[in-house]
N, C-alpha and C positions, 0 to 999 in steps of 0.2 A: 504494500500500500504506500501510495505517496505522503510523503511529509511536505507540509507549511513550516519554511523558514521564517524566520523575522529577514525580513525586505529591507534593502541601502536606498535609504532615502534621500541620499545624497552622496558627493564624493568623500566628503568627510565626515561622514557619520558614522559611528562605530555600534551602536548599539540605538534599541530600541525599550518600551516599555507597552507589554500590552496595556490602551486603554479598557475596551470591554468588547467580548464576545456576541458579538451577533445571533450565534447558531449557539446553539447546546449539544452536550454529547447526543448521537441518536437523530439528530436533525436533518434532513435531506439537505443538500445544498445544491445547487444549478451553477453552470459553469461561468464565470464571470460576474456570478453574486455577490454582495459585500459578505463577508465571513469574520471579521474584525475590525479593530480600531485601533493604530498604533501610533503611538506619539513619539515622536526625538524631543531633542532640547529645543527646538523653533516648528515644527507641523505636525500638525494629528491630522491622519488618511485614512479613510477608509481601505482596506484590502481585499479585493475578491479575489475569490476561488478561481482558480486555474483548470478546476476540475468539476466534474455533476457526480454528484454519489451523496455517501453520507459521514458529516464528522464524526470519526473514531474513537477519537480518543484527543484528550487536549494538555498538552505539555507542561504550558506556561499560563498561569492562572494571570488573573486581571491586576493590574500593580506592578507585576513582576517584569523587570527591567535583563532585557536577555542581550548576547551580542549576534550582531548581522550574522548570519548564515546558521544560529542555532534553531533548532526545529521549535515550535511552537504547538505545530498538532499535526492530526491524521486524518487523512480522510480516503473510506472507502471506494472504490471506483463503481463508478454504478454495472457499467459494463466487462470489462476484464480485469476483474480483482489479482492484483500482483502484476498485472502489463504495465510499464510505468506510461505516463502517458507524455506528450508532449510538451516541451517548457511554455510556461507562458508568456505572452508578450506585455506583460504588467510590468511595471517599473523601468521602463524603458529599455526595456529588453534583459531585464536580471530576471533569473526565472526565481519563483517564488517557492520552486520545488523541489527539493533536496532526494538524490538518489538514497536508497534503501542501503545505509551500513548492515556487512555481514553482523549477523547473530553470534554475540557473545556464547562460548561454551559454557558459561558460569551460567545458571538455574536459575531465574526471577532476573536475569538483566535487561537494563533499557537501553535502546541506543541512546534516548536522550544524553544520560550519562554518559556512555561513549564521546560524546562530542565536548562534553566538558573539558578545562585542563586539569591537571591534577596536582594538588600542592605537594610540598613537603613532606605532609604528614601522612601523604596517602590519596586524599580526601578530595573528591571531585567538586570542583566548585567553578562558579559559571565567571565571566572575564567580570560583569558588571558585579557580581559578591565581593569578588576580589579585590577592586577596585574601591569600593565602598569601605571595606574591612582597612584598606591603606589610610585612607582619607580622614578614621575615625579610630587610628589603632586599636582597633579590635584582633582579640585573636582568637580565630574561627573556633576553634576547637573547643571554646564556651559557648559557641551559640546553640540553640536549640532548632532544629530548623522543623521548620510547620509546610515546606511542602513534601509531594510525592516520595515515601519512601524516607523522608525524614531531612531531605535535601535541603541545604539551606538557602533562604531567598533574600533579596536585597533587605523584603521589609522589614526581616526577623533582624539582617543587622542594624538597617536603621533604628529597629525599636530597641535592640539590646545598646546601640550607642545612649541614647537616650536617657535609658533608667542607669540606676545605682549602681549595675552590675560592671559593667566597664573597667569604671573609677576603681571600683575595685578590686578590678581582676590587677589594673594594675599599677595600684598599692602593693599588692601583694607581691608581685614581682619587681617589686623595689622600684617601680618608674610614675613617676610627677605624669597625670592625664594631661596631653597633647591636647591643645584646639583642632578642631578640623580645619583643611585648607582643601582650596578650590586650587585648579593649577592651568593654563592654558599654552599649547603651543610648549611645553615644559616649563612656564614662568613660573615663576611664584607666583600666588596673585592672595588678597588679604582674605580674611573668615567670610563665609559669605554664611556661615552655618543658620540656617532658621532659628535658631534657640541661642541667640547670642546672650541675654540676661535671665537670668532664673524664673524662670515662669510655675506657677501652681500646677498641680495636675488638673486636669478638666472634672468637671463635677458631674452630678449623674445627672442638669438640667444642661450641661455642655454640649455645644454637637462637633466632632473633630471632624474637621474637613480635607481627605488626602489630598496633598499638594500632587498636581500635575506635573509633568517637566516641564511645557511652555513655564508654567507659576513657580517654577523652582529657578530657572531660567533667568525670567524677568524679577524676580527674588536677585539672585546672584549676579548680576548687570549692573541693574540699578544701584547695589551695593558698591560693585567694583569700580564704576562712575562714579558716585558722589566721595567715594574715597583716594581716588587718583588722580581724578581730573580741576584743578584749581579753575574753579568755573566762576563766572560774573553774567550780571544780567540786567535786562537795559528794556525799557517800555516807551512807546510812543503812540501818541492818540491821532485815526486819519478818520478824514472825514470822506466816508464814502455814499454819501450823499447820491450822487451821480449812480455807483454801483446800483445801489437800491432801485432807484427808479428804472434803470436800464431793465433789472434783472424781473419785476415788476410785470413792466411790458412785457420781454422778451420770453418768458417763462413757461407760455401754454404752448407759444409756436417753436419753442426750441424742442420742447418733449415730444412733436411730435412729429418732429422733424429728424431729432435725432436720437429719442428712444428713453434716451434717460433726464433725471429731472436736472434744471440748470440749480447749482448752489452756488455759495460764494468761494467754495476750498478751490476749485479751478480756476478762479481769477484771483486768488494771491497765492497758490503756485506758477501760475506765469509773472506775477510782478516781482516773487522772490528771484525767478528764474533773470529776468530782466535784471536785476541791482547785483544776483552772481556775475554777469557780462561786465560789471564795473569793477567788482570789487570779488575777482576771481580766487583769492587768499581764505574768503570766509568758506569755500569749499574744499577742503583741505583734512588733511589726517597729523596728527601727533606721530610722530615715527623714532623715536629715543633720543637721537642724536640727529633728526633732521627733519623735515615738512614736504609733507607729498602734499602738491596742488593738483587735485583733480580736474581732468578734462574734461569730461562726461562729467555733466549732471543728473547725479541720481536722485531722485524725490525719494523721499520715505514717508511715505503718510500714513500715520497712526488711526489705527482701528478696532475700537470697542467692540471685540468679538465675545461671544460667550465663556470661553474658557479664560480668554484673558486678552491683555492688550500685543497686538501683535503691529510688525510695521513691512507691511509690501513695497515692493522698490519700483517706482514707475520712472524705468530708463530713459536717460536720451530728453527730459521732460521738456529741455527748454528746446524741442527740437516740432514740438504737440502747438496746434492749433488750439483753439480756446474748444470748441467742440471735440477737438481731440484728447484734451487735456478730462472732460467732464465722463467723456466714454473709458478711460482708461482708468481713472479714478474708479468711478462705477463699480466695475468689472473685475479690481481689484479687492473693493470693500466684498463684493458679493461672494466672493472666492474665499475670504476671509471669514466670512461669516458663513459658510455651509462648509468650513473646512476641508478645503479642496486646494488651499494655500503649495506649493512645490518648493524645493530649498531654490531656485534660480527667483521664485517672486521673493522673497527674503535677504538675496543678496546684492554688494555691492551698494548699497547706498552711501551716499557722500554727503548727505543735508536731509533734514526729516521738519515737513510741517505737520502740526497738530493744531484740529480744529477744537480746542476746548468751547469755544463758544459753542458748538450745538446744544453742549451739556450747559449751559447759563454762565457760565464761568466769564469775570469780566477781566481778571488776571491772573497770571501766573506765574510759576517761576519752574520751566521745565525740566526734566534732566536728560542730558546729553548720552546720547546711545554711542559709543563709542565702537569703532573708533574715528567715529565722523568730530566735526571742532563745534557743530553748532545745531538747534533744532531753535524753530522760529512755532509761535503757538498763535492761532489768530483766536481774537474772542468775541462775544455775543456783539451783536449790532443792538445800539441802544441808543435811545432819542434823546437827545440834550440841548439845553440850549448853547449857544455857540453864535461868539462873534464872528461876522462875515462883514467886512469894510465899516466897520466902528458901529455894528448894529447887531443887536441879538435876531438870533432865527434860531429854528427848529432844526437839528440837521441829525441824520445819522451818521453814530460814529463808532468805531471801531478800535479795540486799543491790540496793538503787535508787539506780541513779547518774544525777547530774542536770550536765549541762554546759549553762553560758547566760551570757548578753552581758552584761558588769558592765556596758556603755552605758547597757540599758535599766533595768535593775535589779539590787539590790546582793544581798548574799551572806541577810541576814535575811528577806527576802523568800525567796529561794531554798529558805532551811533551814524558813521556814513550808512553803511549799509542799510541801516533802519529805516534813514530818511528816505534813500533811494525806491524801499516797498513801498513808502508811506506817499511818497510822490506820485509812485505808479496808480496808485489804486485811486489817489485823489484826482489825477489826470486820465480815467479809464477811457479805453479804447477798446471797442470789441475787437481789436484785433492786435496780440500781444506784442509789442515792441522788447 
């Protein structure tokens, strides 16, 4: 019978974490059906079946964080039970289906465990245990493990790092408890641990809520940001006045013209995009000892999905007509939002707008998704009065908050660039300059 791998959902993705099961043991399945839910550190995907029959057996329970190419389940073939069948053309061409390892001579063996490596002590354990047990020096051979056969799973070490037991394993072994560290690319990078100050236990009116990887992710980012990046932040009020009214008009005959609704994020992604062409520095990366200035403008516009906030990279942005700007925007939130995001919508971003204003928000002070230098937040449109040639009027306005990397650039560069959006939008033109 075929085996379901955990699928590379990218080039550099190393491991996965089943979200939740689709099908249950005994379920028929149909070829190309969703079958699961698997999450990396940045997309949760759906995975179908490569195959029509029925799931067998399931490897990797729901939570449990495996590495690429380990089996996760089984599934019977409907037709030639033991024929292997066909790779599938899911994952852009990685097949999702692992040939049949020979049969251990040992009595009650799994191949799962087969494919495991094996420590020191013997003791087969999966690359993500492993990894976990480093991170939180644990050593395995106190854990109690709660899956199949008694095999130990990520969650049993996360929970064993957590309680008393640890600290004491080792005290006992004459060693001072370690922080846990996050590491990237081999860096060091600082605690990103969820339980950095002593929390109560939960009470029995508590509800614990298991962190996702995107929420463990965006947890460990935003930490790594606000603790490396010596960031500053700068606000200016535009009056878009003009916008409004344009947008107003323009609104019924643009959606149905071109499918999706006109807002305002596509017209201060082109006016950001216009003030990058002046002030090319603010699109730039920290790089240790030097400053990469990006060519390509990459948008990264932030999106209030279910699971959590995620940020899709709309390439090339300042390259997008003002209707093209609005369709690809679109098309990205939607993606985002039925979790259908790919790691290539995710990458390469250079600059990220955030619309806080849909949510009422009239400021803010963002945090910088590294390793971009800057993310710009536009906020809610709100009617004020406002001087216009030494006389009060009614006008809509707008306020543009800009947080970015004093590393790469300082605050006057920052407050040109401001003015540059601020200009754009109070000078709008349907047609982006």
């Amino acid at each position: 019978m075929p085996t379901i791998t955990m699928p590379q959902l990218g080039e550099t993705v190393t491991e996965g974490t089943v979200g939740r099961w689709l099908k249950k043991v005994g379920d028929p399945v149909a070829k190309y059906e969703p079958l699961l839910e698997v999450e990396t550190d940045k997309v949760a995907s759906e995975i179908p079946s490569p195959f029509a029959g029925v799931l067998s057996e399931i490897f990797a329970a729901e939570g449990e964080t495996v590495a690429v190419g380990a089996p996760v389940g089984e599934i019977a073939l409907s037709a030639a039970p033991g024929v292997a069948g066909p790779k599938s053309d899911v994952d852009a061409g990685r097949p999702l289906v692992a040939p049949q390892p020979a049969a251990s001579a040992t009595a009650g063996s799994r191949r799962f465990d087969g494919a495991l490596p094996t420590s020191s002590d013997g003791i087969r354990y999966s690359p993500a245990v492993r990894k976990l047990a480093r991170q939180h020096r644990v050593d395995l051979q106190g854990v109690r493990g709660s899956g199949r056969g008694g095999r130990v799973t990520a969650r049993d070490v996360a929970a064993f790092a957590q309680s008393g037991d640890a600290a004491a394993a080792q005290a006992t072994a004459g060693q001072q408890p370690v922080a846990s560290t996050a590491s990237s690319a081999g860096a060091a990078r600082p605690s990103t641990a969820i339980q950095d100050v002593p929390v109560s236990p939960p009470g029995s009116d508590d509800t614990v809520v298991r962190l996702t990887p995107i929420r463990k992710t965006i947890a460990e980012r935003m930490v790594f940001s606000r603790s490396t990046i010596p960031f500053a932040w700068s606000m200016v009020e535009a009056d878009i006045t003009d916008v409004v009214r344009w947008r107003a008009a323009e609104k019924d005959a643009f959606k149905a013209r071109e499918g999706v609704n006109l807002t305002y994020l596509p017209v201060v992604i082109a006016s950001v995009c216009g003030a990058l062409r002046e002030f090319p520095a603010v699109n730039s990366s920290w790089a240790g000892d030097h400053i990469i200035v990006r060519k390509h403008v990459n948008v990264g516009v932030a999106v209030d999905a279910e699971e959590g906030l995620v940020v899709p990279v709309l390439r090339d942005a300042d390259r997008f007509s003002l209707a093209g700007l609005a369709q690809a925007v679109s098309e990205l939130a939607e993606k985002a939002r039925k979790r259908r995001l790919t790691m290539d919508d995710l990458a390469d971003g250079t600059i990220t707008v955030n619309n806080t204003g849909a949510l009422g928000s009239v400021a803010s002070v963002p945090i910088i998704n590294p390793p971009q230098a800057a993310i710009v937040t536009m906020e809610a449109v709100v009617k004020r009065p406002w001087v216009v040639n030494d006389a009060l009027a009614i006008r809509s306005i707008m306020n543009l908050c800009l947080c970015f990397d004093h590393r790469v650039f300082d605050g006057g560069m920052a407050s040109r660039f401001l003015q540059s959006v601020k200009r754009r939008l109070e000078n709008f033109s349907s047609q982006p300059s």
